[in-house]
NUKOL-440606 format. One record per residue: z, x, y of N, C-alpha, C, O in turn. Coordinates in steps of 0.1 Angstrom, whole numbers, plus 5000, padded with zeros to 4 digits. Layout:
ZXYZXYZXYZXY ...
end
This chain:
829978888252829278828263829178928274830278988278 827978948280828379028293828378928300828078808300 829279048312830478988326829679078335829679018346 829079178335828579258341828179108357828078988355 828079208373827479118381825479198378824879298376 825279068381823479068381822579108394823079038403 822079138396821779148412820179168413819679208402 819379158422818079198424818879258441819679198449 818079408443818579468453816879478461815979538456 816879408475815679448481816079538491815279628495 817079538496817279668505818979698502819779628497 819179868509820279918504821479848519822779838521 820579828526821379788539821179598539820379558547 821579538532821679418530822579328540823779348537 822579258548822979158557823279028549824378968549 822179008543822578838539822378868523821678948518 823178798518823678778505823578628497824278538501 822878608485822378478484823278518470823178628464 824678368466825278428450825178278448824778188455 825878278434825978138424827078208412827178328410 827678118407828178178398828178098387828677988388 827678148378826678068366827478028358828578068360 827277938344827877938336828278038327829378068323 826878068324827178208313825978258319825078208327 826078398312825078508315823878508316823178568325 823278388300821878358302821478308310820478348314 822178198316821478128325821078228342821778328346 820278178346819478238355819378098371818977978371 819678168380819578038396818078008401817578038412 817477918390816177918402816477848416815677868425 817377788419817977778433817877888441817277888452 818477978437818678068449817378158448817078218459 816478168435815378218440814578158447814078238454 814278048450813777958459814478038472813978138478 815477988475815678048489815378168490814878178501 815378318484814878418482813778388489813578398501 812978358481811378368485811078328496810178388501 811478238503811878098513812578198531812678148542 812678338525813478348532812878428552813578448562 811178448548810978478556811078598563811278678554 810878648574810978768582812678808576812878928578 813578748571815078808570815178858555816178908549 813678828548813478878531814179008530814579048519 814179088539814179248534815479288540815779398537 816179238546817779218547818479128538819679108541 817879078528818778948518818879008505817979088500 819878988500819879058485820678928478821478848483 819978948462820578818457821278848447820678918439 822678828442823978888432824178748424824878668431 823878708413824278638404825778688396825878808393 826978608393827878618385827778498374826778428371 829178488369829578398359830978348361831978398364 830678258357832578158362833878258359834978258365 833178338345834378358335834878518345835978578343 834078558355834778648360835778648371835678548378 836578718374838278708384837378738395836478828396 837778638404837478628418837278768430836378788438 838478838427838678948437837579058428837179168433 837179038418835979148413834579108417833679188417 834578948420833178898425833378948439832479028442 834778928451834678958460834279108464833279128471 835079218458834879368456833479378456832979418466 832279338444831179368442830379308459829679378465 830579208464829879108473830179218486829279238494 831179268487831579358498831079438501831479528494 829779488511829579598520829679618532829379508537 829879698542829979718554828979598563829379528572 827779598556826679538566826579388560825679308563 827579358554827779228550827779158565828579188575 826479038563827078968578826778788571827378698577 826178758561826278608559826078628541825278688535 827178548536826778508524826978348520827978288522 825878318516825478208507825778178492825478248483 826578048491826978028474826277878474826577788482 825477878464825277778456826477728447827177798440 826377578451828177528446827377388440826477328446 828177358426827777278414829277278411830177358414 828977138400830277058395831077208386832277238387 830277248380830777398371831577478377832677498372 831177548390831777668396831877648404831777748411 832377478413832977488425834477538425834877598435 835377528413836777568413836777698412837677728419 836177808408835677918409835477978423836078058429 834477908426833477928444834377948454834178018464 835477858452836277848463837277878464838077848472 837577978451838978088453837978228456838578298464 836878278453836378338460835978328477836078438482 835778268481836078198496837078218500837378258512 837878188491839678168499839578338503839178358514 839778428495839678558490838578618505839078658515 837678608504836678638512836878648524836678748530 837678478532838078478545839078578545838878658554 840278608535841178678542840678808545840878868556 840078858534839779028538838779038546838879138553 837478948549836478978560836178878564835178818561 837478818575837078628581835678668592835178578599 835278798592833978788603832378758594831178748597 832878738585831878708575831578568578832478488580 830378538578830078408576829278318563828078308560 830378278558830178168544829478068552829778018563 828078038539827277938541827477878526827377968517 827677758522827577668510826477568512825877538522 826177538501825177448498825577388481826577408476 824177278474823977268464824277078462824376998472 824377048449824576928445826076888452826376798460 826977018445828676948446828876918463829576818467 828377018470828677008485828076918497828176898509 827176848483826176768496826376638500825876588510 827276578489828176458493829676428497830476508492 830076368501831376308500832076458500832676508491 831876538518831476628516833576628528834076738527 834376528535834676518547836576618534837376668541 836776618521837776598520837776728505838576738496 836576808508836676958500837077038507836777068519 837977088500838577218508837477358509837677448518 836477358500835777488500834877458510834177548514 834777308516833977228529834777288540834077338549 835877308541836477388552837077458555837777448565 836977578546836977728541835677788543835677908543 834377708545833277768548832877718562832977608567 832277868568831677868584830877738583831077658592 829777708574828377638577828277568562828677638553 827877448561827777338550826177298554825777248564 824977338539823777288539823677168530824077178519 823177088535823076958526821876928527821176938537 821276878510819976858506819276998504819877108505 817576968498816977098498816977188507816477178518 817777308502817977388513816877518518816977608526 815577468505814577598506814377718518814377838518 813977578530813477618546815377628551816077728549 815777508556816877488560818277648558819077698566 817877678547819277778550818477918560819177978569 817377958557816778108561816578058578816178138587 816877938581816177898596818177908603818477948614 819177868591820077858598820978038599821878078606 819978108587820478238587819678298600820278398604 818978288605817878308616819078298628819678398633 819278188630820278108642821278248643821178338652 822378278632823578348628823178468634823978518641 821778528633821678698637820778688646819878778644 820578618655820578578666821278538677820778498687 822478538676823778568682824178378681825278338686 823378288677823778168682824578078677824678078664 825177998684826277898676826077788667826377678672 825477808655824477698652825777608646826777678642 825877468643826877388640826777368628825777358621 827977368624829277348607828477288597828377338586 827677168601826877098594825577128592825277188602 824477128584823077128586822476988571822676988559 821976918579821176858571820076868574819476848585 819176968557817576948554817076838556817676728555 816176868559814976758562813676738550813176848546 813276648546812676638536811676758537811476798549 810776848525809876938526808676918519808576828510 807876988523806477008511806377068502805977168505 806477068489806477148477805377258479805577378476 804077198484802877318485803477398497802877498496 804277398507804977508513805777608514805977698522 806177548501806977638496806777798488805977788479 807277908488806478038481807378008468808377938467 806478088458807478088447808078168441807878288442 809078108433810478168430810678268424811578358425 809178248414808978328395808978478395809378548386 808378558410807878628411809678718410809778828407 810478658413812078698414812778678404813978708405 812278638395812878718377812378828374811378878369 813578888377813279068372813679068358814278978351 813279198354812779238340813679218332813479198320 815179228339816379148329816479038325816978998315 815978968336815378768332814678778323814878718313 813678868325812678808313812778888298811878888290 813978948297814378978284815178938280815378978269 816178848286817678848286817978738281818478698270 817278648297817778528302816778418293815878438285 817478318300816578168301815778148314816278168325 814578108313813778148328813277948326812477888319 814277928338813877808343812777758357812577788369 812377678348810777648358810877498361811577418354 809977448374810277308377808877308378808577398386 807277198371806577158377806076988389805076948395 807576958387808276858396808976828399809876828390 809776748417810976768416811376588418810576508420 812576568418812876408418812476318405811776348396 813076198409812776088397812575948402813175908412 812075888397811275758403812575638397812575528401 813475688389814575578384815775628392816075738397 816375518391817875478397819075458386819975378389 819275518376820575518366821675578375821675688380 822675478377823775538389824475648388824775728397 824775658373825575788375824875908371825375998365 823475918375823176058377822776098394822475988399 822676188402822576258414820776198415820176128423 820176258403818476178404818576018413817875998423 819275948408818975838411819075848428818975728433 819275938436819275918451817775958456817275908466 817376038448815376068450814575898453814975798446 813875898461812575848462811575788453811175668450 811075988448810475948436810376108433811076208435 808976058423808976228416807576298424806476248424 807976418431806276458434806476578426807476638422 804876608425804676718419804076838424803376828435 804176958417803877068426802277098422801777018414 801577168425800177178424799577258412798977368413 799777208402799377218387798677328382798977398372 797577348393796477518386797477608393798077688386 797777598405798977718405800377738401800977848404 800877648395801977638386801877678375802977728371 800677668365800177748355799877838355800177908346 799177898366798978088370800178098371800278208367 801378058375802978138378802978178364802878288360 803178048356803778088342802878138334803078118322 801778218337800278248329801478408337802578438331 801178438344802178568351803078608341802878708334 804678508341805978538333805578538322806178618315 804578468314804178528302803778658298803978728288 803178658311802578838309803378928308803379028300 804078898315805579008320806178998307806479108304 806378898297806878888286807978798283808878818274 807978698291809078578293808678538279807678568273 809578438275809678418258810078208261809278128257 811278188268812278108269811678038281811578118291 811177878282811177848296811877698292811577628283 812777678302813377548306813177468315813577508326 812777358315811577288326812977198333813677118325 813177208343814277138351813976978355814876898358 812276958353811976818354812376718352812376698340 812776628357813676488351812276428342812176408330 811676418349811076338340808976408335807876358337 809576518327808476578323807076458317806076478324 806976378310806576288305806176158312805676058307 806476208331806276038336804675978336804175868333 803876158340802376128340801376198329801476318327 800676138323800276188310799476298309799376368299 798776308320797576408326798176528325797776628318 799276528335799976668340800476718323800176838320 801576608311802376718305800876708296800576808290 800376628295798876748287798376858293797876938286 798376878303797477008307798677098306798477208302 799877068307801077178305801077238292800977348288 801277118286801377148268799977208264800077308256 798577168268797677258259797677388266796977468261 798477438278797877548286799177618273798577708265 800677598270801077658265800777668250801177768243 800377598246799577568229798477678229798077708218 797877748242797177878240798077998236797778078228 798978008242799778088243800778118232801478218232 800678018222801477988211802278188201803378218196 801378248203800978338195802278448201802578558195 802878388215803578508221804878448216805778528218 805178338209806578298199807378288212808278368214 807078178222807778078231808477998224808277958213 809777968236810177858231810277768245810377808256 810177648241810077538256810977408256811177318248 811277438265812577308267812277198280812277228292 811977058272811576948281811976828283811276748276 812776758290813676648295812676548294811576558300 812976428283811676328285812376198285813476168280 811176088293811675988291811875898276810875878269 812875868275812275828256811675718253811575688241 811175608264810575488261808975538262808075488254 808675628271807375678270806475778265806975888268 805375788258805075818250803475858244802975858232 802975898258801775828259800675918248800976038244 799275868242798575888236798076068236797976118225 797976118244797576268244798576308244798676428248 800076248241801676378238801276348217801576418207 800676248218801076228197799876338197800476438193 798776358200797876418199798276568200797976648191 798976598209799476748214800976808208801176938209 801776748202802976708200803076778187803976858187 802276758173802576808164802076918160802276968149 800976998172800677108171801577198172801477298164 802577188180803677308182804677348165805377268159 804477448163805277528153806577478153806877398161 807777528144808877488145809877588155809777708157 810677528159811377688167810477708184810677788193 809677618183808977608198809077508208808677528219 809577398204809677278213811577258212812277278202 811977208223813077148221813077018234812777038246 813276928230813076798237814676708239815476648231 814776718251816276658258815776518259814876498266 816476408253815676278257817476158259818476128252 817176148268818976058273818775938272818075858280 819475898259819375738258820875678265820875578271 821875758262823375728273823675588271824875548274 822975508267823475378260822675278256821975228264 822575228242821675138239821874978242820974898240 823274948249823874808255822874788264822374868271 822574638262821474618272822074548290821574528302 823274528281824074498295824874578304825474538314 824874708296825674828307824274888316824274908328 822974918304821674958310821474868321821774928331 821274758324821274658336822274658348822174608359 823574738341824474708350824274818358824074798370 824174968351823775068360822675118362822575238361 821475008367820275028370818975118361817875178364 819675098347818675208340817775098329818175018321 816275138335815075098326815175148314815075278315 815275098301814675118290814275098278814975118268 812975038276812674938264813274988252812775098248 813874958247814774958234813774958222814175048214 812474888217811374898204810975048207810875128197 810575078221809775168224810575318218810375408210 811675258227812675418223812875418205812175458196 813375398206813475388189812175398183812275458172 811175368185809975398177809375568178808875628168 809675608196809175698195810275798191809775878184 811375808193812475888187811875898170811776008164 811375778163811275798150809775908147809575998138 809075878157807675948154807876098156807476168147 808476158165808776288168809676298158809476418155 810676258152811376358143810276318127810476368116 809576238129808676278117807476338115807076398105 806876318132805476408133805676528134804776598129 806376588138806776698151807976778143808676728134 808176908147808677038146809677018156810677078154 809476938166810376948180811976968177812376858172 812877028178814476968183814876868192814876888204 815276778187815276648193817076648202817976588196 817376718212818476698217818976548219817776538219 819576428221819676328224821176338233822076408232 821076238241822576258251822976058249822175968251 823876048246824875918248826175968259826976058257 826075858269826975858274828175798273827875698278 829775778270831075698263831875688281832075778290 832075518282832875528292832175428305832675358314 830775448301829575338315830775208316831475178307 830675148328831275058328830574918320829474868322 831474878312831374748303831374748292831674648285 831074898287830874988276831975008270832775078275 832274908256833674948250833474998237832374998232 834575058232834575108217833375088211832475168211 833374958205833074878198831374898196830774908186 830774878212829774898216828975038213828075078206 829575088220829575228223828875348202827975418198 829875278197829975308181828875228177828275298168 828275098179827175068174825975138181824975148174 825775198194824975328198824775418188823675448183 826075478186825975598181825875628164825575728158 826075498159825375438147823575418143822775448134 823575318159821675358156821275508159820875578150 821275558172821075688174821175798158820275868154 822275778154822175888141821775858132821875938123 821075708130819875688123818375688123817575658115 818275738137817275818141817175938137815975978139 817776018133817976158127817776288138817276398136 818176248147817676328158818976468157820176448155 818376598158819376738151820576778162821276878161 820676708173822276678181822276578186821076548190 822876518189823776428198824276478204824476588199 824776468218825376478228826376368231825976258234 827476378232828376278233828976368243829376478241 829076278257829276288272830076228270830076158260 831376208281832076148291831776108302831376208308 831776008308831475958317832176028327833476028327 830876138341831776188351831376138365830176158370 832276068371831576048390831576138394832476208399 829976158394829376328405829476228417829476098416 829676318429829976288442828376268445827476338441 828376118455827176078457826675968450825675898453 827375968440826475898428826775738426827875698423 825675648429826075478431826775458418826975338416 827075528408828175498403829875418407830375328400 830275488418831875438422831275318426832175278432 830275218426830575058433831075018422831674918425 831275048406831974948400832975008397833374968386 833775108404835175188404836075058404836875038395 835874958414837074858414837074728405837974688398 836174678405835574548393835874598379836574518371 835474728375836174798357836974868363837174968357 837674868371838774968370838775098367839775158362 837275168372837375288363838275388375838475378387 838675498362839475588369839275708363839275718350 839175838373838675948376839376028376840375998383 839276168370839876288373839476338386838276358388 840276358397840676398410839976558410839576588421 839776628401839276748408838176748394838176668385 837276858396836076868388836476878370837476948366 835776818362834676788365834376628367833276568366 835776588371835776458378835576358364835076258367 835876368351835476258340836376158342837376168350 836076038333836375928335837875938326837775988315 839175888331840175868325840175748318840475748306 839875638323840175498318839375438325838675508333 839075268322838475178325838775088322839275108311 838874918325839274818318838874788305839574708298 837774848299837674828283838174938276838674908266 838075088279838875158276840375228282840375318291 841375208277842375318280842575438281841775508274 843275498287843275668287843375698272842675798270 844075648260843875698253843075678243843175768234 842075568243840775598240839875678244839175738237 839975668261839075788264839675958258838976068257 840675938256841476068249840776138232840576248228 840775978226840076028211838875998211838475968200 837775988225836676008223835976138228834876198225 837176188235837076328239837076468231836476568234 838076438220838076488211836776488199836176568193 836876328200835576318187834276368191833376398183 834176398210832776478216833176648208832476688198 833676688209834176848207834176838193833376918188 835076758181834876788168833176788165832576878159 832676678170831076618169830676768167830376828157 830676848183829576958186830177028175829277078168 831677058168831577188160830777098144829977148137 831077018142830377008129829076938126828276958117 829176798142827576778139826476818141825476818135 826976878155825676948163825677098160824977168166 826677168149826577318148825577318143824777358152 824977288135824177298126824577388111824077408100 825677408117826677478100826677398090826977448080 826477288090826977168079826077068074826476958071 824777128074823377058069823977008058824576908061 824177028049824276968037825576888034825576788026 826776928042827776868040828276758050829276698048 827276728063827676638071826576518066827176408068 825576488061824976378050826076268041826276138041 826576398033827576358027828976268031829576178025 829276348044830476298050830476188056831476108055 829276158063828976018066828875908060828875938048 828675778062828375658053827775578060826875598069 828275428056827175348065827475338076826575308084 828475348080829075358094829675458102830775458106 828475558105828775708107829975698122831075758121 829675628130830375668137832375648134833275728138 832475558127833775458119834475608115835475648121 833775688103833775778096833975918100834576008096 833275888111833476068122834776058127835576148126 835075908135836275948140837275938133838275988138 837475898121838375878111838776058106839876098102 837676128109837776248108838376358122839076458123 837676278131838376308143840076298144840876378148 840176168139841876128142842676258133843576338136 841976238122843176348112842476478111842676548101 841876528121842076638126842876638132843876618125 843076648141843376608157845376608150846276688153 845476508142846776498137847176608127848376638126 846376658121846876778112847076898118847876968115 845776948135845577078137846477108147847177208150 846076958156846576938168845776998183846076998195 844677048173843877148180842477128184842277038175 841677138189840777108195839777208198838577188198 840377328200839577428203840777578193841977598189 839077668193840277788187840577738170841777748167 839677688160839377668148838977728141837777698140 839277838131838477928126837577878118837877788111 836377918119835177798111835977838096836377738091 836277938090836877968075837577838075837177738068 838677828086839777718086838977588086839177518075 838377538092837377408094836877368080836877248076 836477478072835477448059836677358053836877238050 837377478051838777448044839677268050840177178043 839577278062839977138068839077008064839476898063 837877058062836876958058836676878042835976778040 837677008031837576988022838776928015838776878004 839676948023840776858023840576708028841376638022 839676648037839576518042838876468033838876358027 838176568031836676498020837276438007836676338002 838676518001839076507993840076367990840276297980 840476358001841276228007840476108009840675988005 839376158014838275968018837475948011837175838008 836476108004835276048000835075987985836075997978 833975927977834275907967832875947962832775927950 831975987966831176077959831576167948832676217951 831076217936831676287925831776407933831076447942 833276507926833976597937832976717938832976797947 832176717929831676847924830476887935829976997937 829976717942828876667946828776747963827976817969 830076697965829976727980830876867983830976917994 831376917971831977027971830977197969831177317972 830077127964828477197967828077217975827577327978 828177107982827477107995828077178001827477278005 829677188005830677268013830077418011829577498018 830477397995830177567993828877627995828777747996 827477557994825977618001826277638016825977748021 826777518023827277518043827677708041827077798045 828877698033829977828035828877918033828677958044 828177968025827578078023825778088029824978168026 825577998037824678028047824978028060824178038069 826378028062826878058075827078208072826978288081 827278258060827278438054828578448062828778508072 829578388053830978408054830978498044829978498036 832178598045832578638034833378568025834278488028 832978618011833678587999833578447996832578388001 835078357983834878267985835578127998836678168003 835178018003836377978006837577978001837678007989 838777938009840177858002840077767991840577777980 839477657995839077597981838677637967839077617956 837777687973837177747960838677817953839477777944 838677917960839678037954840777967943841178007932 840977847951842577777949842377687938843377627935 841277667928841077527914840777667910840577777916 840977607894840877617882839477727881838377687885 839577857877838277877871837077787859836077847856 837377697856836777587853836277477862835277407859 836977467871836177367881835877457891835177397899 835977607895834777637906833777677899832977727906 833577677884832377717874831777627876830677657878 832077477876831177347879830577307891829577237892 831677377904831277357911829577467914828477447919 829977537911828677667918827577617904826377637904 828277567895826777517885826277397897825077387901 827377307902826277197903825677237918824877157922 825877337926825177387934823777477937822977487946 823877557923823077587920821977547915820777587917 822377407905821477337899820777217914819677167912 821377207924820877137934820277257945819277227950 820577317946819277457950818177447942817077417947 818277477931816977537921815977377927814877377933 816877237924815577127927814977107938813977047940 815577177948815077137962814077247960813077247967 814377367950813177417951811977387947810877437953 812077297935811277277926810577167932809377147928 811177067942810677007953809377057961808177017960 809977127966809177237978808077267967807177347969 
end
């Protein structure tokens, strides 16, 4: 992975400093390019330095350090606020004449009892597009502008844009995230969306000349930050046929949709896209009709499920799906019959979340009625609740992490079919538990090790003929292009790994003969 720091340099004598420190490398801040662009007559004094969590603080500080440093700006999120603010700490001591400006989601609420809230000179809350470059204005201008700033709502058509500030490393590198709207018209409490208004949109023929541009430049990868790509039918048709021209440059596009809606020109547009070109985030977070009511979330239940079935049968799309474990009211029980329909939807991940209180979020009003209870520093997940225990929430935590390595890797096409039964979720965790009790481990699995772990449970629960699902293991094994054979294999009888690789091969040749 590169650690390298990232930077777009507009002048060598830089004043203000716009950073974030990302998850990983691909990812890219359209936040801070916004304020970039945003920045006005102080553009050519601002320089903007992207990092990554995973790097040591006093090496973010070292690079951030020049003489003519006089304000820097961090974008601060649930990710890299524990990060952000040992860089801060660091920062005040060696240049307290520096003035730290914070902003972002994590800083904008429930803002009286963060320590990185009073470790920094200046706190922007809300959109800070206009708001930060007016309060960086105030600073070099000799004036005392106050601790606090709250944005004031803005115009999207006033805004300049961001795109033009993905340099040539973005657009070979990165993930190049794009927004053709911002906010959401729903109230689901525990996301930050639900404090929006509504959704407005930015002005469509010049939002397609941006990305008519990053194409040119040779952008590949666009990730649409839209909550709700799919709310108006007009707009994601004219998005989707503008990029259905473009097909030929082997894009890939990523789009957050509502999953109850569905409307007539997406079936029409929808199965045109190739495979490897669409990937579709769609958050069902719970199919209880009485947690959805409890925490304010609309969603016709025939609708979703119908259209989840049409796109994984019309459509090429990757169907991301997110459930959330933990909503208040939401027990085991329930929760498992979700995640039972959901994966008979056939959708190619799941997402199994923990419930976390982001700050701000009308989530905490049923903190006292369920009893829920919260991890004290980020990423703030849910410990317990009156239907669940900490140690339920413990083996659901687990069963999210075993899930991503074997359901959502996609390593185990053939052998996670098998593994399941009629009651996938019953079955996963059953798998979950005697992991968990044999490895102890959670993370740090050698996939060699995992095959081999998997062939051992299989061997213990399943009752499929051995040869059946032991095929499947060994096709998974050798299109991940491991070397040699597994442990299993190695370890029977040259008579039974002779049967096994006959009956694998004879189940290759049919799927050929299928095709």
């Amino acid at each position: 992975m590169k650690t390298a720091v990232y930077c777009i340099v507009r002048s060598t004598m830089s004043k203000i400093v716009l950073s974030t420190l990302n998850a990983k490398y691909i990812h890219c801040s359209l936040g801070l390019r916004y304020l970039y662009s945003n920045m006005g007559s102080l553009q050519d004094q601002t320089n903007l330095q992207e990092f990554i969590i995973g790097q040591r603080p006093e090496d973010i500080v070292e690079q951030l350090l020049t003489p003519e440093l006089t304000i820097v700006g961090f974008g601060v999120y649930i990710w890299n606020v524990t990060q952000t603010t040992e860089v801060i700490r660091l920062l005040k001591v060696i240049r307290p004449d520096i003035h730290v400006v914070i902003g972002g989601p994590e800083v904008s609420y429930e803002t009286e009892d963060q320590v990185i809230t009073k470790l920094a000179d200046h706190l922007v809350t809300g959109a800070a597009d206009f708001s930060f470059a007016e309060l960086c204005q105030e600073i070099m201008d000799g004036k005392q502008p106050q601790k606090q700033v709250s944005s004031l709502p803005i115009s999207l058509n006033e805004l300049k844009s961001p795109y033009p500030f993905y340099d040539d490393e973005d657009i070979a590198h990165r993930v190049i995230y794009v927004e053709a709207s911002r906010g959401c018209p729903f109230k689901c409490e525990f996301c930050l969306s639900s404090l929006d208004k509504t959704a407005v949109a930015f002005h469509l023929p010049e939002f397609l000349a941006q990305m008519e541009e990053l194409i040119n430049r040779g952008a590949k990868q666009f990730k649409f930050v839209d909550r709700t790509f799919n709310l108006k039918a007009e707009t994601s048709k004219q998005i989707l046929t503008f990029f259905l021209q473009h097909l030929d440059k082997q894009l890939f596009l990523h789009f957050e949709l509502i999953p109850d809606r569905l409307p007539e020109v997406l079936l029409e547009l929808l199965p045109k896209f190739p495979a490897n070109s669409l990937q579709f985030e769609i958050g069902i977070q719970s199919f209880n009709p009485d947690v959805q009511k409890r925490i304010s979330r609309r969603q016709q239940h025939d609708k979703t499920c119908s259209n989840l079935t049409w796109i994984r049968n019309n459509t090429a799309a990757h169907i991301h799906a997110d459930l959330i474990f933990g909503l208040p009211g939401e027990t085991l029980e329930s929760f498992a019959e979700g995640f039972d329909l959901l994966y008979s939807l056939g959708p190619q991940e799941i997402q199994v979340g923990i419930l976390k209180r982001l700050r701000g979020t009308p989530i905490a009003r049923h903190t006292q009625d369920y009893d829920m209870r919260y991890q004290t520093t980020p990423p703030y997940r849910l410990l317990a609740h009156k239907d669940a225990d900490f140690a339920t929430v413990q083996r659901m935590v687990r069963f999210a992490r075993y899930w991503d390595l074997i359901g959502n890797s996609g390593r185990f096409t053939h052998t996670l079919p098998l593994l399941m039964n009629a009651k996938p979720f019953d079955q996963f965790m059953a798998l979950s538990d005697w992991l968990f009790a044999t490895t102890t481990q959670t993370h740090k699995i050698a996939l060699n090790r995992l095959f081999d772990l998997l062939h051992e449970f299989m061997a213990l629960t399943n009752d499929l003929p051995t040869n059946q699902w032991e095929a499947a293991l060994l096709e998974d094994y050798q299109q991940n292009k491991l070397k040699g054979l597994p442990k299993f294999a190695r370890q029977t009888s040259v008579a039974h790994r002779t049967a096994v690789i006959q009956s694998h091969n004879a189940q290759r040749q049919k799927r050929h003969t299928q095709v």
